[in-house]
C-alpha positions, 0 to 999 in steps of 0.5 A, spaced: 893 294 267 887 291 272 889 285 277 886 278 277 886 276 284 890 269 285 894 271 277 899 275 280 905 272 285 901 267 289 898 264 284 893 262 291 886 262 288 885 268 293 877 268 290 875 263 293 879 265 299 875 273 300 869 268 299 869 263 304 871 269 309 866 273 307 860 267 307 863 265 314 862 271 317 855 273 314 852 264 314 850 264 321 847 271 320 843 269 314 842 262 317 839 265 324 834 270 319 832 264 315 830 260 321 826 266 324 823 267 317 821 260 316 818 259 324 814 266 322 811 264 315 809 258 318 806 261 324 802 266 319 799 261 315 797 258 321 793 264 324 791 264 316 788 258 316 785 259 324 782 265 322 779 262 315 776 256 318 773 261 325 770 266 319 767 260 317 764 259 322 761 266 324 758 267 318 754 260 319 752 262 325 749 269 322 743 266 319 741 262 327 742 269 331 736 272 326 730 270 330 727 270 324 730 265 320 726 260 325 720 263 322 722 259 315 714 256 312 713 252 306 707 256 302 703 251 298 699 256 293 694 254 288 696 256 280 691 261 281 696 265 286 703 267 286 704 267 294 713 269 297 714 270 304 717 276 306 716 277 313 713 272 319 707 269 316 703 264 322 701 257 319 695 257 317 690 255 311 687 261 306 682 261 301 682 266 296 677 267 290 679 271 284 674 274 281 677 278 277 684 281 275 687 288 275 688 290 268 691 297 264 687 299 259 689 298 252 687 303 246 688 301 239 687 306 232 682 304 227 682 298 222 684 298 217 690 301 220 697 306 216 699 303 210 705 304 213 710 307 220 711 313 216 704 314 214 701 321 217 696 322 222 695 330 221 698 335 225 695 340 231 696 339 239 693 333 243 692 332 250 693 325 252 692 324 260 692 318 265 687 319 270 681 316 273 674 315 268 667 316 271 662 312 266 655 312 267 650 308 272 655 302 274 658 301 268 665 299 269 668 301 262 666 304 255 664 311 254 666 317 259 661 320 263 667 325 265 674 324 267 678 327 272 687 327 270 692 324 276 697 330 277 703 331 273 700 325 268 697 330 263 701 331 257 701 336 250 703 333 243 704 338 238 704 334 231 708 339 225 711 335 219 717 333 223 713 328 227 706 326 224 708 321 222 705 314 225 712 312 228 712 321 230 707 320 234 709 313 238 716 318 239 712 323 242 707 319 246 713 316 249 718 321 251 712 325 254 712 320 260 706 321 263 705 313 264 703 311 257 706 306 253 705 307 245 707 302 240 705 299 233 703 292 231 703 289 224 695 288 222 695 285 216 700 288 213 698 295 216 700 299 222 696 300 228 698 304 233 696 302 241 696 307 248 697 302 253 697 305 260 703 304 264 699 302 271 693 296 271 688 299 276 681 302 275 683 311 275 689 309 270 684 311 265 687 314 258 684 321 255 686 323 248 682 330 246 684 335 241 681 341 237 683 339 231 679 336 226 685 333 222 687 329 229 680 327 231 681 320 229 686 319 235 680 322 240 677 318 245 675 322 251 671 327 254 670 334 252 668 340 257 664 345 254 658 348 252 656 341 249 659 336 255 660 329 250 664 323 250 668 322 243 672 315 241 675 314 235 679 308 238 678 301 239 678 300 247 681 293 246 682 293 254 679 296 260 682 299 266 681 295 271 681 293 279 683 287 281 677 284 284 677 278 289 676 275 296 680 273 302 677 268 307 670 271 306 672 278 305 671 282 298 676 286 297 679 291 290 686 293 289 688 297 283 694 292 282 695 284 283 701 284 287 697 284 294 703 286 299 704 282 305 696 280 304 697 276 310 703 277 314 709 276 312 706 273 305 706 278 299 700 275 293 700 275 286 694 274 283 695 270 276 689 268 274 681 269 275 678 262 279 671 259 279 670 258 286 674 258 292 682 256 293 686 255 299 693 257 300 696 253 306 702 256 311 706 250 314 713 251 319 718 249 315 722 245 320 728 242 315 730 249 312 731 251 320 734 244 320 739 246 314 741 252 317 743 248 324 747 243 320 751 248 316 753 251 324 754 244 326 759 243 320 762 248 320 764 248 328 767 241 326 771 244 320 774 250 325 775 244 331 779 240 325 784 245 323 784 247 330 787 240 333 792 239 327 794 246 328 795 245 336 799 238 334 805 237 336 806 231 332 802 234 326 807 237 320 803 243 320 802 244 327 805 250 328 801 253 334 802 247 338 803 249 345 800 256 343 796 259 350 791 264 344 791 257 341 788 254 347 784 260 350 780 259 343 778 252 344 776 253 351 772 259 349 768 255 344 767 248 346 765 252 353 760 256 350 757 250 345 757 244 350 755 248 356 748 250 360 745 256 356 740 259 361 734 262 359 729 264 364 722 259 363 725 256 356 725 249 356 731 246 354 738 248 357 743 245 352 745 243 346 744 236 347 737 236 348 737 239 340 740 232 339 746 237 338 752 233 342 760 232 342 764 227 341 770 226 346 775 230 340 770 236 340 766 234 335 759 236 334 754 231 331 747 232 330 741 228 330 735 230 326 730 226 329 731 229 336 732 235 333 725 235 329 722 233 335 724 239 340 723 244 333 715 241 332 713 241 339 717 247 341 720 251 336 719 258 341 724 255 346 729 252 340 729 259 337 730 262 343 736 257 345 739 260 338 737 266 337 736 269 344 729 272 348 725 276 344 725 284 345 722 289 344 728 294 344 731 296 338 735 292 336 737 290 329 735 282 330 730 284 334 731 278 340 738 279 346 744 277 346 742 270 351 742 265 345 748 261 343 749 264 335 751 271 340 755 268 345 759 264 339 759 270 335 762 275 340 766 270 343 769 269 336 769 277 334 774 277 341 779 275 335 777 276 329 776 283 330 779 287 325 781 293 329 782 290 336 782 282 334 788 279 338 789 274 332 788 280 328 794 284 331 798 277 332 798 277 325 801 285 324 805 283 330 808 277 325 809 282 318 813 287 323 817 282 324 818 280 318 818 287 315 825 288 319 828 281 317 828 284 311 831 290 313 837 286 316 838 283 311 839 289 306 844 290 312 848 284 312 848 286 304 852 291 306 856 288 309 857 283 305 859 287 300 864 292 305 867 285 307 869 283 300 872 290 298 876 290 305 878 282 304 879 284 295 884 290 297 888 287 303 889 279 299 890 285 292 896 288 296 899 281 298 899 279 292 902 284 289 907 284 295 908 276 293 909 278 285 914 283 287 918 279 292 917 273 286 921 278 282 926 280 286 927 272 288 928 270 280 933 277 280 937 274 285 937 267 282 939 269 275 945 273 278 947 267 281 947 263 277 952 267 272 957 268 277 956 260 278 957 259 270 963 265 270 967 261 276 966 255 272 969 258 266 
């Protein structure tokens, strides 16, 4: 029969008795690792919230080391032009004069067209083309005088009764993909067929020939041969076309109307033909160079914030108070920040002369007007200031490592950085540590439960002696008692 601890002889609730022996041996154990536990969790979420707040921080700093990003211009283009800054354009006024747009050519079958899209063409071969036209004289556009194809844009269409339907064909033309787009428009409750060339631009002429006669209806080309002859059975809807147009006096041609870095640093889209001469106007944009200062401002003063609270030693969440890695970051950055920046020949030598200064807790505050100034009269040195002196060397920002956005970032990266950042190593420190907590408490588990098998056997077997003796006390008592009862009689 199983035995209850405290059932038997003692009657002593010896239960409870291994539970308290047990938690008095492994509670100071459990209460030093809970201790440690808590410091360690609270040190992390610190360093977790130090690191947030200086990622921060770096990647503000990221736009202002590009020298580049002192180079923000506002564009103000008329509605005849696209114009998007894609490098570092000069400020200045442009005019341009559309004269006329970069077009693709378009052909359409014959009207009226098919009763409908499985109506048949014919059957045979084509030959479709995309190439470069010649016309006769200084025409620009209708019949061939001869017709050179571009390379790898020439294609052979053979129509049978599995595809010489209308929509075969607009199937065929596509999956030939020479750069022609073939397509079906509703006309008047017939279909008509349109070739449209993939590319605008004068040499993306379309050539459709063929030898057959059942197909001739498709022809627009011009034939070699004994009999050289231009022959269209299409409808030229559109011609290939050049853009035309003129930039600050100069007339210039261009097969498409996206005009790649036309100025420096601005790509132009031509949009619409113009009756004169317009001007697109290249101004520095300050204020974008402003935003970006500020956004760094208000970041410095996110990461000096959380910073002060996590040093405090008053602050509940101050768990880096008196903490040297704590102070070295501190001192590093505002040194950095409120310190002379030398550069040989700039003008400015600090941040406050940017209108950038800092308050008595380490903020930054910024004054927009002194900093307009200093960017409208000299926006080369404030650029320096940032960004570091420009070099012809081959670097990925293209300016050195003098500026403050370097010094700042390489000054953060001391901590952060992911393989050899001494706050990154802190925290992998901490989790090792945390690790082995965990083992020594699977260790005092052990022992917990070797303690309270040790303590069970030895209170079981006292028990069981107590229940003996018990029983041997009640014998005995029982004897007595009928010898009393026996001399009484």
């Amino acid at each position: 029969m199983a035995i209850t601890l405290g059932s038997y002889g003692s009657s002593l609730d010896t239960k409870a008795i291994v539970q308290a022996l047990v938690d008095a041996d492994v509670a100071p154990k459990t209460n030093s690792l809970d201790r440690k536990e808590e410091s360690i969790n609270a040190e992390l979420s610190a360093i977790g919230s130090l690191k947030s707040v200086l990622s921060s921080l770096a990647t503000s700093l990221t736009g202002l080391k590009d020298a580049s990003a002192f180079d923000a211009v506002s564009i103000d283009a008329p509605t005849s032009v696209d114009a998007i800054q894609t490098g570092s354009p000069l400020a200045g006024q442009y005019s341009v004069e559309v004269i006329g747009l970069a077009a693709s050519q378009v052909l359409a079958t014959a009207s009226p067209g098919y009763s409908s899209t499985t109506s048949v063409v014919g059957t045979g071969t084509l030959t479709i083309s995309v190439g470069t036209p010649t016309y006769s004289g200084s025409a620009t556009s209708g019949a061939y005088t001869g017709f050179t194809p571009a390379s790898g844009k020439t294609a052979t269409i053979t129509l049978d009764s599995s595809n010489n339907s209308v929509s075969g064909l607009r199937d065929a033309v596509n999956s030939a993909n020479i750069g022609i787009n073939a397509s079906l428009v509703s006309d008047g409750g017939t279909t008509r067929l349109l070739f449209t060339a993939d590319d605008t631009g004068a040499d993306t002429a379309i050539s459709i020939t063929t030898s057959d006669a059942g197909l001739s209806s498709l022809a627009h080309g011009y034939t070699e041969g004994g009999s050289p002859a231009f022959v269209s059975n299409l409808t030229e809807a559109r011609s290939p076309a050049d853009a035309s147009y003129k930039f600050n006096g100069l007339s210039l041609t261009s097969a498409t109307n996206k005009l790649g870095n036309l100025v420096d640093g601005i790509d132009v889209t031509l949009k619409s033909v113009t009756s004169g001469v317009q001007v697109i106007t290249v101004k520095q944009d300050t204020s974008a160079v402003e935003s970006k200062i500020q956004a760094f401002v208000d970041s410095y003063n996110s990461y000096q914030t959380t910073l002060t609270s996590l040093m405090d030693y008053e602050d509940s969440a101050g768990a880096l108070a008196g903490d040297s890695t704590a102070r070295r970051i501190q001192t590093s950055l505002r040194s950095i920040t409120t310190g002379v920046i030398s550069i040989s020949g700039n003008s400015f030598s600090n941040l406050s002369e940017l209108g950038i200064t800092s308050d008595k807790a380490g903020l930054l505050s910024l004054d927009s007007s002194k900093l307009q100034s200093a960017l409208t009269t000299n926006l080369e040195d404030a650029k320096e200031i940032f960004a570091g002196v420009t070099t012809a060397s081959a670097l990925p920002d293209n300016t050195d490592e003098t500026g403050l956005a370097d010094q700042l970032t390489a000054s953060i990266d001391i901590y952060l950085n992911s393989t050899t950042g001494m706050l990154t190593s802190r925290e992998k420190r901490l989790d090792g540590t945390l690790t082995g907590i965990s083992e020594d408490r699977s260790d005092i588990l052990v022992r917990m439960t070797e303690l309270e098998a040790k303590y069970t056997k030895q209170f079981t077997a006292m028990d069981t002696l107590v229940g003996q003796l018990q029983s041997t006390s009640d014998f005995l008592t029982q004897q007595m008692d009928a010898i009393k009862a026996a001399a009484n009689r």
